[in-house]
C-alpha positions in Angstrom: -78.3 17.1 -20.1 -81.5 15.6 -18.1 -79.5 17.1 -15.0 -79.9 20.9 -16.9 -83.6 20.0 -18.4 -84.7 19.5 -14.9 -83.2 22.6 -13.3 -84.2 24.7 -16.2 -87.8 23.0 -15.9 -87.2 24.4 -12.5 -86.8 27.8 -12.7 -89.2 28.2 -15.2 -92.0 27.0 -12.5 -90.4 28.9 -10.1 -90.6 32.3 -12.0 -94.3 31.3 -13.3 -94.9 31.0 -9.6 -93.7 34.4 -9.0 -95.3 35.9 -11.7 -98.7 34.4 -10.6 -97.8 35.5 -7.3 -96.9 39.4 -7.9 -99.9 39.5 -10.4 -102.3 38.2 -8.2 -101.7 40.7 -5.3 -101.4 43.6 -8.2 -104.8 42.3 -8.9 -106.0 42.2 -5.4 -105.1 45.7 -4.7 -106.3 47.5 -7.9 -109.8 45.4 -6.6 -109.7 47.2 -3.3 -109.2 50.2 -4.9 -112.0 49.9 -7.0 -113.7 48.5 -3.9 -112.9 51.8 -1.9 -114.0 54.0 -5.0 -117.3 52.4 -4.9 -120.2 54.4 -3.2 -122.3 52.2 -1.1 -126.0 52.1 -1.9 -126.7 54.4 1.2 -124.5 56.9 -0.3 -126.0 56.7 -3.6 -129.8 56.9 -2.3 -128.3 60.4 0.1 -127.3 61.5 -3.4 -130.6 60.4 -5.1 -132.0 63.0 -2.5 -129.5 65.9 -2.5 -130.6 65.6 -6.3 -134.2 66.0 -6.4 -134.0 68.2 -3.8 -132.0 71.0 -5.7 -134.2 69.7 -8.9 -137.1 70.9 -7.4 -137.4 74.1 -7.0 -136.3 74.4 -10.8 -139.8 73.5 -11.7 -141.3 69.9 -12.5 -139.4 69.7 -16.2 -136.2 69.9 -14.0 -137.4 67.9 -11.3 -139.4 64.9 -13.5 -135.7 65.2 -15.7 -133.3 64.9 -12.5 -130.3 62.4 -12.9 -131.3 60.1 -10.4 -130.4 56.2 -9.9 -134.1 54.8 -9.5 -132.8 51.0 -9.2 -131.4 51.8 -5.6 -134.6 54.3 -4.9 -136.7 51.1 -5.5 -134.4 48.9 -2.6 -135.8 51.6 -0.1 -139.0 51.6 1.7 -141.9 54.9 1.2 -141.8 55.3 -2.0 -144.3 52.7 -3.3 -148.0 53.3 -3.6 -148.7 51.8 -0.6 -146.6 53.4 1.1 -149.1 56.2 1.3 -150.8 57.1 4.1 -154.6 58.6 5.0 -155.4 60.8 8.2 -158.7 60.6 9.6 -160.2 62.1 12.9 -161.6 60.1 16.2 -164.1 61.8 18.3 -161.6 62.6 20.6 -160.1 65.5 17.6 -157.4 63.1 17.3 -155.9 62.9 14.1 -154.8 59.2 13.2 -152.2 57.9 10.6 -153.9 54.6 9.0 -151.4 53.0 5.9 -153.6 53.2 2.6 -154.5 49.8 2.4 -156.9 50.1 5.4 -159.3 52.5 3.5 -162.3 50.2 4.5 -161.3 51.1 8.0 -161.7 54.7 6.9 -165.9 54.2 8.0 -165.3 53.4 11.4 -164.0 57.0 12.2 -165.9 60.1 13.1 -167.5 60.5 9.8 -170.9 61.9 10.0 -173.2 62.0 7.0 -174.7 65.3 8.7 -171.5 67.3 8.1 -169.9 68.4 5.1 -167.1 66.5 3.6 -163.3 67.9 2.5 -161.2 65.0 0.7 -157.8 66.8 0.6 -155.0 64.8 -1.6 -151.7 66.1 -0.7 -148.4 65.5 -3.4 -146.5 68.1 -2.8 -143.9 68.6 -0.1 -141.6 71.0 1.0 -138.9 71.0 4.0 -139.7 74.8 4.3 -141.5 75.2 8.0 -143.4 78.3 6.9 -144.8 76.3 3.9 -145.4 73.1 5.6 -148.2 70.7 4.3 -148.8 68.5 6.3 -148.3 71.0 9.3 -151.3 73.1 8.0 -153.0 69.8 7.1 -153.1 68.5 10.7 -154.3 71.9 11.8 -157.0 72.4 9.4 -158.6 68.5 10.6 -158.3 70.0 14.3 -159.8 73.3 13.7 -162.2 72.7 11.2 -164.4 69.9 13.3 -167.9 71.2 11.5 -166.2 69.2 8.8 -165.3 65.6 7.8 -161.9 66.1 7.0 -159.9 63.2 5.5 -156.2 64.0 4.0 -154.2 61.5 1.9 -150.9 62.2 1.8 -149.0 61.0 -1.0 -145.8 63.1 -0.7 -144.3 62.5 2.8 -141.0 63.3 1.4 -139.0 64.6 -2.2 -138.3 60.9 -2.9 -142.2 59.8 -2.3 -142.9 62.9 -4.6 -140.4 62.0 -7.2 -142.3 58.6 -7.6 -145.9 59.8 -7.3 -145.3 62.4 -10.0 -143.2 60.4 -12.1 -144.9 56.5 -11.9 -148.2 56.3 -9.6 -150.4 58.9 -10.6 -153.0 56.6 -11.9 -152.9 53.8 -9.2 -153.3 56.9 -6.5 -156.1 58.3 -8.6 -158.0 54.5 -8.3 -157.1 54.7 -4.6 -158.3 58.5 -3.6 -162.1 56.7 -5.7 -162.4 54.1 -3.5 -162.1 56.5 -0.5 -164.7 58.0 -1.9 -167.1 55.1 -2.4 -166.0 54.3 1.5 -167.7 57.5 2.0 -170.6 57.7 0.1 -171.6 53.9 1.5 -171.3 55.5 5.1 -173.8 58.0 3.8 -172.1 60.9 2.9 -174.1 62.1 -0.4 -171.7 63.3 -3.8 -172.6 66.8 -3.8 -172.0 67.2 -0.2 -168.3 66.3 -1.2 -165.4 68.7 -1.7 -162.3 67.1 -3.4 -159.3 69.6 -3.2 -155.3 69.3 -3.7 -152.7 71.3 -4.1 -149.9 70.8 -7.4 -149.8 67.2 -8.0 -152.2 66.3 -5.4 -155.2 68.6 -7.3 -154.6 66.0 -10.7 -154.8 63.0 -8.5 -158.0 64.7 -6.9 -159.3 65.3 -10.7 -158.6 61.8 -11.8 -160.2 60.7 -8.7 -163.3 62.3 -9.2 -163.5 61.2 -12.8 -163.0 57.2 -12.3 -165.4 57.4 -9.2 -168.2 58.8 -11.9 -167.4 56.2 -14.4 -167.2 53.6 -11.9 -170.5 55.2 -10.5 -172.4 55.3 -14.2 -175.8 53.6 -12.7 -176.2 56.2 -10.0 -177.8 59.4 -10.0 -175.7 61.9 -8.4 -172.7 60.2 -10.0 -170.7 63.3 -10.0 -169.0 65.0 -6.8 -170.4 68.4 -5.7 -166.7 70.2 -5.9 -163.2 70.5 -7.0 -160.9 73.0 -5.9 -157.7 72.4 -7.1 -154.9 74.6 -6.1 -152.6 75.3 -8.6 -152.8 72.5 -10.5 -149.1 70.9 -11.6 -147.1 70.9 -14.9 -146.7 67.4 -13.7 -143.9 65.3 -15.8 -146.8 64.5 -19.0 -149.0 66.7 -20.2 -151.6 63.7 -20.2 -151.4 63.6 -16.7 -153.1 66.5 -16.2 -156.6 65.8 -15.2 -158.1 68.9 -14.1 -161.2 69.4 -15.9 -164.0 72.0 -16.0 -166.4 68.3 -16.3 -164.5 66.0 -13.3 -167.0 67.5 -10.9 -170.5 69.7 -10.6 -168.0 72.8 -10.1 -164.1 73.0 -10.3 -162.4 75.6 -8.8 -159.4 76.5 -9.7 -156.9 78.6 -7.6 -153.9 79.7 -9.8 -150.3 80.9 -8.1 -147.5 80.5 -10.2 -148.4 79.8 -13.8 -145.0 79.1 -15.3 -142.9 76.4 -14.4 -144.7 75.0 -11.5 -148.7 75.4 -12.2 -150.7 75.5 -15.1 -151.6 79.1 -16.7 -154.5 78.1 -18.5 -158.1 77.8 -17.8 -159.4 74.9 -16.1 -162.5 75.1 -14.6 -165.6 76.0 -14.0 -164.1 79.6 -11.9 -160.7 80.1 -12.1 -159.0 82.7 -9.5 -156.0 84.5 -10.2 -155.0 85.9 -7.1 -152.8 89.4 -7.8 -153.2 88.2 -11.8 -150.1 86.0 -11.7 -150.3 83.1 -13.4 -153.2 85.5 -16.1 -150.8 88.0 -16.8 -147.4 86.5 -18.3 -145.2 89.6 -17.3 -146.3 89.1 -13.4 -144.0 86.7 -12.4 -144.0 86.1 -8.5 -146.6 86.3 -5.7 -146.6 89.2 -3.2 -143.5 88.8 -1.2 -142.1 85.8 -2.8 -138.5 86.0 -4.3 -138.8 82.2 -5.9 -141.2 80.4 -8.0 -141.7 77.6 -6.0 -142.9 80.4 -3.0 -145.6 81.4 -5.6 -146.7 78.2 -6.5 -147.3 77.5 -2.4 -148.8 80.8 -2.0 -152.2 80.2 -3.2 -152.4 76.9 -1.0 -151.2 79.1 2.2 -154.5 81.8 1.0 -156.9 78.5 0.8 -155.1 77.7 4.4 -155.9 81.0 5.7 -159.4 80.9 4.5 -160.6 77.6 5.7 -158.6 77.5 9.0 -158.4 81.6 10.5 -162.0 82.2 8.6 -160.3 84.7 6.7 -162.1 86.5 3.7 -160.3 86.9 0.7 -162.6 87.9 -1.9 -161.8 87.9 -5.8 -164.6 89.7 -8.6 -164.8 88.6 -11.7 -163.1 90.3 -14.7 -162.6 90.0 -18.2 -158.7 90.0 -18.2 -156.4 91.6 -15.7 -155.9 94.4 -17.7 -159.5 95.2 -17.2 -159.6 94.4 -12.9 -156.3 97.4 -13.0 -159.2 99.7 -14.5 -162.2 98.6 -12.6 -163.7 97.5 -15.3 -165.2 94.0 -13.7 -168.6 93.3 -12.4 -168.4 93.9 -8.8 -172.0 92.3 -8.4 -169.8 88.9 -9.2 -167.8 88.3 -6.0 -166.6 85.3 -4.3 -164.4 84.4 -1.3 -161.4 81.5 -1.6 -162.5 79.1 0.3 -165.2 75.8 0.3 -168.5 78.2 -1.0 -168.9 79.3 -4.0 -172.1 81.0 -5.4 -174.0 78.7 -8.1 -174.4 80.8 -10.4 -170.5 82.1 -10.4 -168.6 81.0 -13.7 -165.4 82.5 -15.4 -162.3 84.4 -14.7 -161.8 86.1 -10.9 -159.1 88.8 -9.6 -158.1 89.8 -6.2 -155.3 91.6 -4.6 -153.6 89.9 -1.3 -150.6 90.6 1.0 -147.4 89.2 1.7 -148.1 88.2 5.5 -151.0 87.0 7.0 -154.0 87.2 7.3 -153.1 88.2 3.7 -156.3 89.9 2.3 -157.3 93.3 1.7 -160.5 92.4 2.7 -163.1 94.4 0.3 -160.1 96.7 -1.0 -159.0 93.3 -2.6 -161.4 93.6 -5.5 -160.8 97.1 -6.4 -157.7 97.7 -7.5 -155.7 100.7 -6.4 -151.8 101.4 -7.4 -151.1 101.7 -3.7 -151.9 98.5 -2.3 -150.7 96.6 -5.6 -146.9 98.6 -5.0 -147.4 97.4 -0.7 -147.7 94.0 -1.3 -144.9 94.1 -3.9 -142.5 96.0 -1.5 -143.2 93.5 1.4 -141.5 90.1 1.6 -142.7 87.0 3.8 
């Protein structure tokens, strides 16, 4: 009997060993098949960008609302605030790339308190050549050297965009108003200041302008001289929208899409509706444009035109599109898109452009006719 305990003692350990054996490499397998299923964190972030960028030409809702996994977007680098960058000129017309932190350094560039100054605040960015940002941006700082031109660009990619617009608006707004006390302690006075951005960038421009004033309360001039914000985003929150007809001394407001992309409404001080889109709700795209997002960057490629070629596109002001199709505006009230704007102008502006540069009809532009309206319809970019 001990002689039978023992062996059946035995094979039970032996078949508790084999069970433990055969489960344990079951286990280890059905790991490494998870293991293999897994996609890596590099796979996940390509995804993160595939997503946004389909999102985004769907309009901010769809964009803001895109299914992405922010915890591995956060383990990559350029898409925190400080990430951003600023691009100031030497005296040699170079254009220099500082990070954002060094915005003291921003003084020891050529900035002359003689000149003009243009504060442009770029969020918006598109892989589109034609359309490109930045690549207008650098141009503009070469060309236009009767200016101080500085650029902060905040949208360097769709992922940088998808956090400015979503988290950093308001640390971006307090770092665009220190840039702008940089300036005014090198000498450059507040009304000789133009903020302007495009989308996203024109509400951190807003914002900008509005902390600098309350930060500025014992001065004077507190308020800058002029905002032109170029179709001002939807953004994520309606709260973040900071354009205001009160952020500056005059706001301009450039409208292009008006629907899913900019805002349709009023804003400021003179608001231009170039070819009524964005006014009139049945006009849906720009001349030549056969997407939204195409409308809401043609009104930044007409301010382009203007400040860069010296191109005159004028607008007259009108009661309501439906009035500017019967002439019914006062012609003595004209204006050009651009940096100058009459003091006395105030109100709602019309003008009819082109597909293709140089884009206006020149003084044609203000009086509508049937002809050119059904031209620049029929043409494409």
């Amino acid at each position: 009997m001990p002689q039978q305990r023992i062996y059946l003692k035995g094979l039970w350990l032996m078949s508790l060993v084999l069970h433990v054996t055969h489960g344990g490499i079951a286990d280890t397998g059905a790991e490494s098949q998870i293991n293999m299923q897994q996609p890596t964190v590099e796979q996940i972030q390509q995804k993160n960008f595939e997503i946004l960028q389909e999102a985004l030409p769907l309009g901010w809702k769809a964009f803001c609302e895109a299914p992405v996994d922010e915890s591995v977007m956060l383990l990559h680098s350029g898409i925190n605030p400080c990430d951003a960058s600023i691009h100031v000129m030497t005296i040699n017309n170079q254009s220099i790339q500082l990070p954002i932190k060094a915005i003291s350094e921003i003084a020891d560039f050529d900035i002359d308190p003689k000149r003009k100054t243009l504060l442009y605040v770029n969020a918006y960015y598109t892989a589109d050549t034609y359309f490109s940002v930045q690549a207008h941006l650098k141009l503009l700082q070469t060309t236009r050297r009767d200016l101080n031109i500085v650029v902060v660009d905040f949208a360097r990619d769709v992922l940088q965009l998808y956090y400015t617009v979503r988290h950093h608006i308001a640390v971006q707004g307090h770092f665009v108003a220190k840039i702008l006390n940089v300036l005014v302690q090198k000498g450059i006075a507040p009304a000789d200041v133009t903020l302007a951005g495009h989308s996203v960038g024109a509400n951190i421009a807003a914002l900008a302008a509005n902390i600098y004033a309350s930060q500025a309360s014992h001065a004077p001039n507190k308020r800058m001289g002029q905002l032109v914000a170029i179709d001002p985003a939807l953004m994520c929150q309606p709260s973040d929208i900071y354009v205001q007809a009160n952020v500056s001394t005059r706001v301009i407001v450039i409208h292009g899409e008006g629907d899913v992309f900019g805002v349709r409404e009023r804003l400021g001080t003179i608001d231009i509706y170039p070819n009524g889109i964005g006014f009139f709700s049945r006009r849906k795209l720009q001349p030549g444009c056969e997407t939204k997002i195409c409308s809401h960057m043609y009104s930044f490629v007409l301010f382009m035109e203007a400040l860069i070629e010296g191109v005159m596109i004028p607008a007259v002001k009108c009661e309501s599109w439906s009035h500017f199709r019967k002439r019914q505006c006062d012609f003595a009230d004209a204006l050009a898109i651009g940096l100058k704007y009459p003091a006395s102008a105030q109100g709602v502006y019309f003008c009819l452009t082109q597909p293709n540069p140089p884009f206006t009809f020149m003084e044609h532009g203000i009086k509508y006719q049937r002809g050119l309206a059904t031209a620049a319809k029929a043409n494409s970019i």
